[in-house]
N, C-alpha and C positions, 0 to 999 in steps of 0.2 A: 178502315177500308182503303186498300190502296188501288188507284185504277189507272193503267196502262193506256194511253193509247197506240190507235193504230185504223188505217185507212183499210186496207186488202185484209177482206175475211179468210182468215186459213181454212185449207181445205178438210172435208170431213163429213160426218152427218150429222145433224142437227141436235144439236142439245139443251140443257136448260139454257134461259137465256133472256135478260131484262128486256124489254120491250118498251118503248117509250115512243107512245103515239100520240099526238099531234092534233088536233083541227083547231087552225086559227092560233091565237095564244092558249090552246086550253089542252091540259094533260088527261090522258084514260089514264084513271086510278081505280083501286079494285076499295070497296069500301069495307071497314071493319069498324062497324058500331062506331066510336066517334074518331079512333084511327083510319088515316088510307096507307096504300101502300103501292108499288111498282108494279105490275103485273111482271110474273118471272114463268118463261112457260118453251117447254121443249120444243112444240110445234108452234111455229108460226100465227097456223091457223088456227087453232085453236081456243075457241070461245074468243077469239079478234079479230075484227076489222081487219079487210085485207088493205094495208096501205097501197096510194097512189106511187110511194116513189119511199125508198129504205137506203138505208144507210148505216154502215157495220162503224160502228164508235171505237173498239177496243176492247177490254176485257177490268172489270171490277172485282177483285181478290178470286182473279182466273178465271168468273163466268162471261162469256159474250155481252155484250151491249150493242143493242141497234135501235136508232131513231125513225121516225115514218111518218108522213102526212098523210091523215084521213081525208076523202073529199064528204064525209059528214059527218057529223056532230051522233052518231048513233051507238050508243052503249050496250055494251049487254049486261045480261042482270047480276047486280050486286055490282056492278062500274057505273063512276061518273066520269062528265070531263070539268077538270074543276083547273080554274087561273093559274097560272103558271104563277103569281107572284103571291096569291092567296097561301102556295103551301112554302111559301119561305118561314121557316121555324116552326112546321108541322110534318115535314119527311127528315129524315135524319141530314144533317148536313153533305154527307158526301153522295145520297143521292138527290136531292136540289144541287149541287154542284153538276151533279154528270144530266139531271134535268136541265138546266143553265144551257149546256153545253148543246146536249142535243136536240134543244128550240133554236139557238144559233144556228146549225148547219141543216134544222131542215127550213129555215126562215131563207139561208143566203140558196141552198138546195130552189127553194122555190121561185127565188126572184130572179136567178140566172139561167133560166130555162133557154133561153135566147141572147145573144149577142148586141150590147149597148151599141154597138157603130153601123151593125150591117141589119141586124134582126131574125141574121140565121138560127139554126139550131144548132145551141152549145151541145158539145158533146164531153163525158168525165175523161180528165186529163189519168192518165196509167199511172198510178203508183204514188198519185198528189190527192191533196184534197182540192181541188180543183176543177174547174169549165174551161173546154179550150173550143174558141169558134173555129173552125174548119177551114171557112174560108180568110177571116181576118190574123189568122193565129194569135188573138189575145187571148191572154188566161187570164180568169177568172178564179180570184182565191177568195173564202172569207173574208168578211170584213169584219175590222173592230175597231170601234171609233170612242179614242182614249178620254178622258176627263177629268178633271181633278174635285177632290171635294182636303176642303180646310179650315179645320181648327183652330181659331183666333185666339188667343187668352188675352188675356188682362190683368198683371195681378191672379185674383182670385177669382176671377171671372171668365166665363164663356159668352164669345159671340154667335148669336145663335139669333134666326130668322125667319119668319112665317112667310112664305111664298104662298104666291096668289093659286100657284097648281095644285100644292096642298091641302091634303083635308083639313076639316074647322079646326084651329085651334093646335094645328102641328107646328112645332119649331125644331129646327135643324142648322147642319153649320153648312157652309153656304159650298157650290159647287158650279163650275162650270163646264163646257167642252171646250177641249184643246181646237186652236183657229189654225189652219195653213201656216206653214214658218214659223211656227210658236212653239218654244220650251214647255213641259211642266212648270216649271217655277215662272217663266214669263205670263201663261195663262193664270195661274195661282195670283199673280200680284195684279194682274188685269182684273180676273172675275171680282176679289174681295174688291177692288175700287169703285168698278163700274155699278157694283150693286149696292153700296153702303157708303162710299166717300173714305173708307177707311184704307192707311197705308200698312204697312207689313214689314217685317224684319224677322232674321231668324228662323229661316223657313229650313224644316227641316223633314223629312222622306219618313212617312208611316208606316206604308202597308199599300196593298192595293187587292182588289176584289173583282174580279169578274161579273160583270150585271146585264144577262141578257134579257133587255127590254129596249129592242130586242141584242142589241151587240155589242154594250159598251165595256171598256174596261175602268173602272174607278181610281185611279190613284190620290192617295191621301198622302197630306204635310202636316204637319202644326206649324204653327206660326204665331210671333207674337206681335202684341199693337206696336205700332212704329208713330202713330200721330194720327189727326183727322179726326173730322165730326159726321156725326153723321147726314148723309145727302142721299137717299133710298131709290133707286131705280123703278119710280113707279110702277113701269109694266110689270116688272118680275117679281118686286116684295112689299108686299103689305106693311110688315111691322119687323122691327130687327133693335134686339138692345145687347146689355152684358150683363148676363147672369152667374149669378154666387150659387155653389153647390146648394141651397135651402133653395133656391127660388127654382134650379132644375125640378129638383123633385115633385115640380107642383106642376112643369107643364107638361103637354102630351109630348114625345119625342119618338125618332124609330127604333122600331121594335128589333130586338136581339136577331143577329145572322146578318146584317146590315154596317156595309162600314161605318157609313155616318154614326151608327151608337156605339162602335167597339171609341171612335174619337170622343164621343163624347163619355162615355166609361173610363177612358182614358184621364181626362181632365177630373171625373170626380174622384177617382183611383189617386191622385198625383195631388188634390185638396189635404191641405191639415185634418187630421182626425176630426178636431172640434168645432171643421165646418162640411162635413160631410151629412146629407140627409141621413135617418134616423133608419137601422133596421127594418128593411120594408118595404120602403119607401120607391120610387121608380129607379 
C-alpha cells in the first residue's frame, strides 16, 4: 500500500475515504469477529461521530485519508475505540503506520489550540501543516522527539534489560531520548553507560521507526561491547545481563512490528545455525 502525503484537501465531492477518529489515545475501529478494521466511508457522517477538529492526511493507494478528534468516547454499533498501541501487529502494517501518523497530528492538532508565549488563538498556517499565532507570528509545526534504541552484542550474546516501566518479566535492548546538543551516537554512548556501566564501540545505523506514543521517532545502531561491568541505573532498570540466542528464546521480548525485536531478530538471524533457538521457539 503506498500512501502519499499531503496537507490541502483537493477540491471535489466527497468520496470513499479512511476515517481515523480519535478520543484520547484510543482509535474507532469497526469490529469483525476477532478482526478490526479502519472505518472507510463515502460520507463523513455516516454511522460516525462528528469530529471536534479534522484533518485531511493524504491519500493511501489514491483513497483520501483524514484524522479527527472525538470529544467522546461514543461508538456506534459494531465499533469500538480500542489503544492505539494494543493494534500494533493486529491492523496491517501500513495502516498502523498511517494510524501512527494520524494520532501524531491530531495529539500536536490538539495541544496548539493556542499560542505558548501569548495564549492567543493559533490559527492553520496556508499550505503547512502548521499554527501560526496572529499576534506573535510563531509557527507552530509537529513535533517529534528523536530517540535511539541499541543493540549491544557480545560475542554470541545479546545485551538486553528489564526496565522498571516494563511489564513482568519483558527484556529488551536498551533505549534512550536524544538530550539538547546531542548526536545519535553521542546519546547512543550516553544512554547504554548511564543505564548499565557498560562502554560501546562500533556503533553502526540500523533503521529507524516512527513511534507515536505520542511523537517519537526511534532510531536504532548496533553496537558492540567495548569494556565495563555492570553498574545498573537503579531508577530505570531492574535487571540487565548477556544473553545467547537459547536463553532469548526463553524470555518474554517485544512483539513483532516493533523496532526493538526486528534488533533483536537481528542478533538471532546473525547467531551460528547451532546456537539458534529451536523451530518455534520466540
Amino acid at each position: 500500500m503506498s500512501f502519499i502525503p499531503a496537507i490541502v484537501r483537493p477540491p471535489g465531492p466527497d468520496r470513499p475515504a479512511w476515517r481515523l477518529l480519535f478520543h484520547e489515545d484510543r482509535l474507532l475501529v469497526e469490529v469483525r469477529g476477532e478482526a478490526v478494521a479502519i472505518p472507510r466511508r463515502a460520507d463523513p457522517a455516516q454511522r460516525l461521530p462528528s469530529p471536534v477538529r479534522t484533518q485531511y492526511l493524504g491519500t493511501l493507494d489514491g483513497v483520501p485519508c483524514f484524522s479527527g478528534e472525538l470529544a467522546a468516547p461514543v461508538a456506534p454499533e459494531g465499533m469500538e475505540f480500542r489503544p492505539l498501541r494494543l493494534l500494533l501487529g493486529v491492523l496491517p502494517d501500513p495502516l498502523f503506520a498511517l494510524a501512527g501518523r494520524a494520532f501524531q497530528i491530531v495529539d500536536w492538532d490538539r495541544s496548539h489550540q493556542y499560542c505558548g508565549r501569548c495564549g492567543g488563538r493559533t490559527e492553520p498556517l496556508s499550505g503547512e501543516r502548521a499554527k501560526v499565532c496572529p499576534r506573535c507570528r510563531i509557527h507552530y509545526f509537529p513535533r517529534v522527539t528523536p530517540a535511539v534504541i541499541v543493540a549491544v552484542v557480545r560475542g554470541r550474546r545479546i545485551l538486553l534489560a528489564h526496565a522498571r516501566r516494563f511489564p513482568a518479566a519483558l527484556y529488551s535492548v536498551l533505549a534512550g531520548f536524544v538530550e539538547p546538543g546531542e548526536t545519535f551516537e553521542e546519546c547512543a554512548h550516553r544512554e547504554v553507560r548511564e543505564e548499565t556501566g557498560i562502554e560501546i564501540g562500533n556503533l553502526r545505523y540500523f533503521g529507524s521507526q516512527p513511534w507515536p506514543f505520542p511523537n517519537s521517532l526511534m532510531v536504532a545502531f548496533t553496537a558492540e561491547y567495548a569494556g565495563g561491568d555492570f553498574v545498573l541505573e537503579d531508577k530505570e532498570i531492574a535487571d540487565a545481563g548477556w544473553f545467547g540466542p537459547e536463553a532469548v528464546s526463553g524470555l518474554r521480548i517485544p512483539v513483532r512490528g516493533t523496532i526493538a525485536r526486528r534488533l533483536i531478530d537481528w542478533f538471532l538471524d546473525s547467531s551460528p545455525a547451532s546456537a539458534r533457538p529451536a523451530p518455534g521457539g520466540r
